[in-house]
LUMDO-801204 format. One record per residue (C-alpha): x, y, z; residue in three letters; residue number from 1. Coordinates in Angstrom, 2 decimals. Layout:
<atoms>
X;Y;Z;Ala;NUM
...
</atoms>
This chain:
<atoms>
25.99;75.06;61.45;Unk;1
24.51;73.98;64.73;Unk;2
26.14;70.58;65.87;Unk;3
24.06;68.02;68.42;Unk;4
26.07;67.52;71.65;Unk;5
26.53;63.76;70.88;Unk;6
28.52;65.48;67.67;Unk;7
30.07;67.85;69.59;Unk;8
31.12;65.14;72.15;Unk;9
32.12;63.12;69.34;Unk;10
34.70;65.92;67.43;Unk;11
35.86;67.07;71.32;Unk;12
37.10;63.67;72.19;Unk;13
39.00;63.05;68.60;Unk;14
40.82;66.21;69.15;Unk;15
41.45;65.94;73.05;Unk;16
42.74;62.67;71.74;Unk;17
44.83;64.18;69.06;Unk;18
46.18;67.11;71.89;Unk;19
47.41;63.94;74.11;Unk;20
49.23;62.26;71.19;Unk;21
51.17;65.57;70.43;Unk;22
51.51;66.28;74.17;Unk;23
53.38;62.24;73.66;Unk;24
55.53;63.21;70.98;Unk;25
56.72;66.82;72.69;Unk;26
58.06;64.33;75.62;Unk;27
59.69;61.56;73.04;Unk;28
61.62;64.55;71.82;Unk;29
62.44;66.32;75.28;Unk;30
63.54;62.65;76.54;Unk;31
65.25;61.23;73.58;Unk;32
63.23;58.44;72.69;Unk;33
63.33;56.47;69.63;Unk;34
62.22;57.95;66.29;Unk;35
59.55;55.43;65.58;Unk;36
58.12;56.04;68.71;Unk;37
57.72;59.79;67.80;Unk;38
56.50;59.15;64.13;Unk;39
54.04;56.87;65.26;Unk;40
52.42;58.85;67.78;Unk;41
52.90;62.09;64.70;Unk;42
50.72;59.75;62.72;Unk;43
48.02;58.85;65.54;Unk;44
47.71;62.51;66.05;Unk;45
47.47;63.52;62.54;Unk;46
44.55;60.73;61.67;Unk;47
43.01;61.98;65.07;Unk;48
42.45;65.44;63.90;Unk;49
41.73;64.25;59.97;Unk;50
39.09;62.48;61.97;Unk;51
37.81;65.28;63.64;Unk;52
37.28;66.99;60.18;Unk;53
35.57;64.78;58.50;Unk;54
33.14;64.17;61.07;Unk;55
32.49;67.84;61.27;Unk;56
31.99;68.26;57.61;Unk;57
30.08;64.91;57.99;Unk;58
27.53;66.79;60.02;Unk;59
27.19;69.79;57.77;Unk;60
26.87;67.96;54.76;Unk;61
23.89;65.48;56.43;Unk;62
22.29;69.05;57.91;Unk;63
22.32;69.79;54.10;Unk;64
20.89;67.25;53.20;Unk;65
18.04;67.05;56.00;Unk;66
17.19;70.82;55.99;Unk;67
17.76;71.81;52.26;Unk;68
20.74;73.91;53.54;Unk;69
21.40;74.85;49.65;Unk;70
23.76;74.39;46.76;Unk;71
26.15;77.17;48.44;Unk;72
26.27;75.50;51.53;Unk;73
26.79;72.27;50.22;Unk;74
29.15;73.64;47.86;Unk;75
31.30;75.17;50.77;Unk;76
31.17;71.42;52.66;Unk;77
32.33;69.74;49.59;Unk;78
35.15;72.31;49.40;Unk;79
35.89;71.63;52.75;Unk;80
35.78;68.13;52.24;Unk;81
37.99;68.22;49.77;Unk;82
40.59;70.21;52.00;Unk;83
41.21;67.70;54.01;Unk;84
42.29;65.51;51.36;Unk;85
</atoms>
């Protein structure tokens, strides 16, 4: 699957985002900070990357759609897709 750069820009930001969060909750636990702090940067990161995902099967499934990419394609996004669940 070939991905524009705005995509690619798109997903790469969402999971830089995601890598800062976790980097956040590495020093919570190395300092000692509170657990809500931690869980709530845990959950940030995690809806980051389920971001990231989606938009990436997102793309596939509209280049599907677009270019006739066929029912085993599709079939392999919706699988995907559903992964994430």
């Amino acid at each position: 699957m070939q991905m524009s750069p705005e995509d690619l820009t798109q997903v790469r930001n969402r999971l830089r985002r995601a890598q800062g969060q976790l980097d956040a909750v590495i020093r919570a636990i190395d300092s000692g900070a509170e657990c809500q702090e931690m869980v709530t940067q845990v959950a940030a990161c995690s809806k980051a990357i389920q971001r990231a995902g989606f938009l990436l099967v997102a793309t596939g499934m509209r280049q599907c759609v677009t270019t006739a990419g066929g029912e085993d394609e599709l079939a392999g996004l919706e699988k995907t897709l559903l992964s994430l669940a």
